[in-house]
Steps between C-alpha positions, in 0.01 A plus 500: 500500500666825423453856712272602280227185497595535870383877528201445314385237729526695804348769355255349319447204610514306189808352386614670161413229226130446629378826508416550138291189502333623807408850450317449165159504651571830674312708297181251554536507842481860524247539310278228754643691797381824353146317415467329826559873664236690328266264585628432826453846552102471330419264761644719798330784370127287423526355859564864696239663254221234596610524881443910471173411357371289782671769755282780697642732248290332237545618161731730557682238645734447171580813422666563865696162384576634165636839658690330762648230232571822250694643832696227582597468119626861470696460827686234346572646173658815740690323744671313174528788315641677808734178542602521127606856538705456781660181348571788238571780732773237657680366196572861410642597809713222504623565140550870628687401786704223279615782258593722739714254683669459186564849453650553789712140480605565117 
């Protein structure tokens, strides 16, 4: 086995000559997991509709799910974008920091 068979299967943990073979059916797998999500996520959102129904709030029942669903949602989309931005924020501060070291090395 040679370093570099060796590095792939502790990274990946598939030895080097097998994972062609094995990743073929990637892009149908994703494709289920993607399909299996959405309707995952159908089901959820059929099951806590019908439960606001039968609630005291009646029919306005689902629409304080749908509002609190839609808010949950958007709070995720900001903390990632917030996370994304500082990823970004911190890579260029680092690259800042890098070139000035080598300024004041060189």
């Amino acid at each position: 086995m040679t370093w570099k068979s060796a590095w792939n299967l502790v990274w990946t943990g598939v030895p080097r000559g097998v994972q062609p073979s094995s990743i073929q059916g990637a892009p149908t797998l994703a494709a289920a997991v993607a399909v299996a999500a959405f309707n995952g996520g159908t089901a959820i959102g059929t099951r806590a509709g019908a439960t606001a129904l039968e609630s005291a709030l009646g029919v306005l029942g689902p629409l304080v799910v749908a509002t609190i669903m839609a808010s949950l949602g958007l709070l995720t989309l900001l903390l990632f974008a917030r996370c994304k931005a500082m990823t970004q924020l911190n890579h260029r501060t680092r690259l800042a920091l890098s070139s000035s070291l080598r300024g004041r090395n060189g």
